[in-house]
C-alpha positions in Angstrom: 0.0 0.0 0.0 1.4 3.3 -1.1 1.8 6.2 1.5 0.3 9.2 1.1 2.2 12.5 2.4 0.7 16.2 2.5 3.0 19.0 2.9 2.4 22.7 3.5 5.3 25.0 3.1 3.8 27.3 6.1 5.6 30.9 5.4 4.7 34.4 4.8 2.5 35.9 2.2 4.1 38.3 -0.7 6.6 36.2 -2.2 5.6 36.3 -5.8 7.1 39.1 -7.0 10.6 38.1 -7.3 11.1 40.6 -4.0 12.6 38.7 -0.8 12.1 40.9 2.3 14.0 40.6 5.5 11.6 42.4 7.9 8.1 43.6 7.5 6.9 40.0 6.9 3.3 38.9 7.4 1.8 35.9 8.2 -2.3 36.8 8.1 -2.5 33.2 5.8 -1.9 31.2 9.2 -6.0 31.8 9.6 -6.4 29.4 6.9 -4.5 26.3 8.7 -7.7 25.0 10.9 -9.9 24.8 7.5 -7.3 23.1 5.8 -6.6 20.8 8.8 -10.3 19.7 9.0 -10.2 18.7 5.5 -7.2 16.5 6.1 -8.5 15.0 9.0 -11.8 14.0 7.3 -9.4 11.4 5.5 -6.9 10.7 8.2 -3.9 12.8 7.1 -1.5 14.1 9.3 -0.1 17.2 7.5 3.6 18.0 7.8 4.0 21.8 8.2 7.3 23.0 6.9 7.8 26.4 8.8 9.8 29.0 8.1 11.6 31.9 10.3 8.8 34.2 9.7 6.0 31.3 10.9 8.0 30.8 14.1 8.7 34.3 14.8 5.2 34.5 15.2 2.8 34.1 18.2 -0.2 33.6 16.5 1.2 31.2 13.8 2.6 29.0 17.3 -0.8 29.3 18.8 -2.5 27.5 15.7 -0.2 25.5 15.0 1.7 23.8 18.3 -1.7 22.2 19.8 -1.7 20.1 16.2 1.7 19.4 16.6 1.5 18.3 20.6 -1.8 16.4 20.0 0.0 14.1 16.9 -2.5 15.8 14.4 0.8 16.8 12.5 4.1 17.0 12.1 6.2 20.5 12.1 9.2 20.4 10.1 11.9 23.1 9.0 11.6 25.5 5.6 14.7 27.8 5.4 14.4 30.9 3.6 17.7 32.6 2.9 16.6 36.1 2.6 14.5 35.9 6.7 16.3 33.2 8.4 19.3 34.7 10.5 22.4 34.5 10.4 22.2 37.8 7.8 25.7 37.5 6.1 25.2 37.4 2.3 23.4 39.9 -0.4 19.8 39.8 -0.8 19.2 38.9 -4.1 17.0 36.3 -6.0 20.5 34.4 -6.3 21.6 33.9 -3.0 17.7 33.2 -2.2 18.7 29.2 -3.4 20.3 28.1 -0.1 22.2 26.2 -1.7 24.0 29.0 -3.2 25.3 30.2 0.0 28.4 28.9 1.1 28.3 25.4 3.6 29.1 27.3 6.8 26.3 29.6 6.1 23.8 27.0 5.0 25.0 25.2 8.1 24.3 28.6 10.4 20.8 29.3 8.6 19.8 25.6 9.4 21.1 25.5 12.8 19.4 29.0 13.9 15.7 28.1 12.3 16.2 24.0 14.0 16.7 25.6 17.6 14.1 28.0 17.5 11.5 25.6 16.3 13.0 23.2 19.2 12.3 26.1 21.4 8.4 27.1 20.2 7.2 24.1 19.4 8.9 21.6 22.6 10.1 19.4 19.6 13.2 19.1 17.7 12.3 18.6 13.9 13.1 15.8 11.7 12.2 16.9 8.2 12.7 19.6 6.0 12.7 21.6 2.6 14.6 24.1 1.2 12.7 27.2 0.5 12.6 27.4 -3.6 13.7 24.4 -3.6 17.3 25.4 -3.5 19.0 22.0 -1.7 22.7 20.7 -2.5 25.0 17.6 -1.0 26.2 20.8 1.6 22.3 21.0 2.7 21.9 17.2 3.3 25.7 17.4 5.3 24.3 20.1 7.4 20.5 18.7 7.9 22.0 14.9 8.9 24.0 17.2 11.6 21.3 18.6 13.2 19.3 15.4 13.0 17.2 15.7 10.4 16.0 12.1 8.9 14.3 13.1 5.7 14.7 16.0 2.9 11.8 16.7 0.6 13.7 19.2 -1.7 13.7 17.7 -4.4 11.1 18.3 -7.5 12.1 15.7 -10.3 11.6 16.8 -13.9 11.6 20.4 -13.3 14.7 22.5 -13.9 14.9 25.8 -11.5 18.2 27.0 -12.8 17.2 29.8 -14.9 18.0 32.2 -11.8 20.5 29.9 -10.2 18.3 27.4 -8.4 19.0 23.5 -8.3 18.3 21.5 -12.1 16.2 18.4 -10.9 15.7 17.3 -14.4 17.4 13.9 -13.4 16.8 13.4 -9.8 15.0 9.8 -9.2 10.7 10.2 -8.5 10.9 7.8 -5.8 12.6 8.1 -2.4 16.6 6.7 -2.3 19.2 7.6 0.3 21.1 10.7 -0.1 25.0 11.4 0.6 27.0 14.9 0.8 28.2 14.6 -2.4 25.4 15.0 -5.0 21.5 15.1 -3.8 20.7 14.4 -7.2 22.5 10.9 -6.9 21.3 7.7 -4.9 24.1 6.1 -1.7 22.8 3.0 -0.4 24.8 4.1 2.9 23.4 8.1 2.9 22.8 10.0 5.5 19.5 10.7 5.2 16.1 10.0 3.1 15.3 12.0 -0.2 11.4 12.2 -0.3 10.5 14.2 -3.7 7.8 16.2 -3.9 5.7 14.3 -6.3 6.0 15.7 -10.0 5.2 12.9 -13.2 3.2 12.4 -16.5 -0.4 11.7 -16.6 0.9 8.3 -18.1 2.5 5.7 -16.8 5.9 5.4 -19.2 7.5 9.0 -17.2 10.5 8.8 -19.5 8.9 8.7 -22.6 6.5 11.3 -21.6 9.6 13.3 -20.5 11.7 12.3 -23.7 9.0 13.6 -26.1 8.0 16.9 -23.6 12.3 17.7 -24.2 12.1 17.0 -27.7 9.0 19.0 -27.9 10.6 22.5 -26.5 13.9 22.4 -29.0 13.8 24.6 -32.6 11.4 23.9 -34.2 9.1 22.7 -32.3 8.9 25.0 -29.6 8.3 27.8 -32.3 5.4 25.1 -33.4 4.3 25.4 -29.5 4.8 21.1 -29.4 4.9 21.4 -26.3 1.0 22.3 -25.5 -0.2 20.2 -28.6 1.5 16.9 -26.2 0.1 18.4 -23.1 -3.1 18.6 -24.6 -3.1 14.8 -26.2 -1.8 14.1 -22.6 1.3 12.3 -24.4 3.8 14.9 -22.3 1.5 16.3 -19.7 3.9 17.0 -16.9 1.7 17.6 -13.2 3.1 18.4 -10.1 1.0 16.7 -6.9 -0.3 20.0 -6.2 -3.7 21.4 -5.6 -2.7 25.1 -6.6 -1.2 24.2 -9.9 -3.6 21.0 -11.7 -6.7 20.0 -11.5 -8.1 16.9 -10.1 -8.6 15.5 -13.0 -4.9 15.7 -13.8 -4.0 15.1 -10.1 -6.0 11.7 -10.4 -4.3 10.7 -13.8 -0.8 11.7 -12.0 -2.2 9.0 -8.8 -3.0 6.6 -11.1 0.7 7.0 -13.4 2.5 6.8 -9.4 0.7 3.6 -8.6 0.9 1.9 -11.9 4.5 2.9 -12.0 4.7 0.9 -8.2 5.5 3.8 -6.2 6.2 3.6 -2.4 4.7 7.0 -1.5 3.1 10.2 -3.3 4.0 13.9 -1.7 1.6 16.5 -1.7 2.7 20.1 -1.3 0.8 23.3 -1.4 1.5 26.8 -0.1 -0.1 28.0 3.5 -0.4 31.5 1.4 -3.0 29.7 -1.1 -5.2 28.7 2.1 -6.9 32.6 2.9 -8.3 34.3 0.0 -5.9 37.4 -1.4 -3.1 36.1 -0.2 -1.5 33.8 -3.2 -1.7 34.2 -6.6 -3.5 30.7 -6.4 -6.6 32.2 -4.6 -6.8 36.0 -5.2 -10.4 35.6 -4.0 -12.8 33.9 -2.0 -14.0 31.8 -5.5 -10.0 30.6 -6.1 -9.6 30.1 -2.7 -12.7 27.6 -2.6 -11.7 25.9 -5.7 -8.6 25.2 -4.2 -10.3 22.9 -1.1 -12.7 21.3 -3.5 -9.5 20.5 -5.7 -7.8 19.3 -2.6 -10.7 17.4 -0.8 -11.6 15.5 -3.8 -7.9 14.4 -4.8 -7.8 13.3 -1.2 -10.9 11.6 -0.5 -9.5 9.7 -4.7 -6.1 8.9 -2.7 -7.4 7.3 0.2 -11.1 6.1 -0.5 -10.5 4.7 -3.9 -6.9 4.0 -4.4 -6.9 2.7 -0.5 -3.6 5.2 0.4 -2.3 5.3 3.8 -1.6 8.9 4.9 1.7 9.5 6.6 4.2 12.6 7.5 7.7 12.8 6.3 8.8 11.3 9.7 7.4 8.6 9.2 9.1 7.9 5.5 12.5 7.5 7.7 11.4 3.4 8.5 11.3 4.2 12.2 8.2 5.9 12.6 7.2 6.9 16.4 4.0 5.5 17.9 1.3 8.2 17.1 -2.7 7.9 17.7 -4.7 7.1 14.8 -6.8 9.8 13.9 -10.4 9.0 12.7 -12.1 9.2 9.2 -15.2 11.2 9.1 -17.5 11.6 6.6 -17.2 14.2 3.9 -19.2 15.8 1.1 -17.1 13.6 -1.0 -18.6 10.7 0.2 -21.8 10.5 -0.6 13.7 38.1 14.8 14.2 36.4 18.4 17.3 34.0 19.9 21.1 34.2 19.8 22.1 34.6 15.9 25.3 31.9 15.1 27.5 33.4 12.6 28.6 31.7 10.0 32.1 31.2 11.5 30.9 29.8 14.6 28.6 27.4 12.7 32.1 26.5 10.6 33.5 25.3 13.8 30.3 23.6 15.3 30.6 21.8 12.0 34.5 20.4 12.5 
């Protein structure tokens, strides 16, 4: 039986307009988290909430969020973003906004400052964790398997962020594998932690010749020809990403089916806590997106674990030595019928000897 995962990058709003603020940061779309937690409960998922340093910074994110986390209703996790997460030692630009562009002692500092603080909010060390944009190298997984962590969900196979200096996933593995220091992108059956990916595919089942023919598809001339959308649209190269905000659940069923039928272990879900309150994502400008996005997200749920007979999970739980935690029950649906000592960079360097 395959596992089911849903993850919620849980950070402040305003981040779509290629600006990366340090201070003024707000967090208004925490409001949406007891809705959306509701929804997952109705089918017995246990979200993982990856948190950034603006989400723990705040009271009334902690308030929401730490009785969920105390209660095993979920799981709280790390998400580092560069630009907000002390120590403050590099330029703020859309560059160094990979964290894996900023040197290992720095990457090491970032993660050690956002794991303690979460340790000290939330009474709970955390396990797992994503880079924010995605931005994760070998350095990362080094630093994250010294502070503890047990699984990295990074990773975002057949996508290629590199156009503004994030990580190329284009080759990276769809299913979990064991990841070293040297390469994330490359399988060590001795690693030192798990690589979970975020769930990206083809609506059918053959991934590499649906990626083959979506490459072929985007060189001259065919990308002059648009190919591209004339595959997508015979859905012999339509790439989805397991995501609520971005496809519909038509295309998030197909991608379910493709996983299965493929034999996959586990599927990971990820959405944006900005696209849960209305006005504060691009995703839901309004109250209409906003409620297309739960009916999207209901229904792909209540298809994951009603019909194709999923078992939700957190990341934690993807390590192989999951902890004893309550089983929460199914419910009917419609469906159904800046704060703490700042390490520099240097001091991390030597924590990290």
């Amino acid at each position: 039986m395959a596992n089911l995962v849903v993850t919620v990058d849980t950070e402040e709003e305003g981040l779509w307009g290629g600006r990366y603020p340090r201070t003024g940061l707000s967090v208004d779309n925490i409001e949406g988290i007891p809705r959306f937690q509701e929804i997952c409960e109705r089918y017995g998922v246990r979200p993982t909430y990856l948190v950034d340093a603006a989400i723990v910074e705040s009271d009334r994110a902690v308030e929401i969020l730490e009785p969920l986390a105390r209660e095993g209703r979920c799981e709280i996790g790390t998400h580092v973003h560069p630009w907000c997460n002390p120590p403050f030692e590099e330029p703020n630009n859309t560059y160094h906004s990979y964290l894996h562009n900023l040197s290992p002692e720095l990457q090491y500092a970032k993660i050690e400052w956002l794991t303690e603080r979460i340790a000290e909010r939330f009474g709970e060390r955390p396990r797992s964790f994503r880079a924010g944009r995605y931005g994760a190298s070998g350095a990362t997984v080094e630093a994250l398997a010294k502070h503890g962590y047990l699984v990295d969900s990074s990773v975002t196979p057949f996508q290629d962020h590199s156009r503004d200096g994030g990580p190329d996933f284009r080759s990276a593995s769809w299913t979990p594998y064991r990841v070293g220091r040297d390469d994330i992108l490359r399988p060590v059956s001795e690693g030192l932690l798990w690589e979970v990916p975020v769930s990206v595919g083809y609506t059918v089942a053959d991934f590499q010749a649906a990626d083959r023919r979506r490459n072929w598809a985007m060189k001259s001339p065919w990308r002059r020809l648009r190919a591209v959308g004339i595959l997508d649209r015979l859905g012999l190269a339509r790439r989805v990403k397991f995501c609520p905000e971005q496809a519909s659940a038509s295309d998030l069923r197909r991608l379910v089916d493709a996983y299965l039928a493929n034999g996959a272990p586990v599927m990971v879900m990820m959405l944006h806590s900005s696209s849960l309150t209305a006005g504060t994502s691009p995703y839901t400008p309004d109250e209409a997106g906003l409620e297309r996005l739960l009916t999207t997200l209901e229904s792909t749920l209540s298809y994951c674990t009603r019909e194709r007979k999923m078992s939700p999970a957190r990341l934690v739980d993807l390590d192989g030595t999951p902890p004893e935690i309550p089983t929460l029950p199914v419910v009917q649906s419609q469906f159904d019928s800046q704060h703490s000592t700042q390490p520099s960079s240097k001091q991390a360097q030597n924590r990290m000897k």
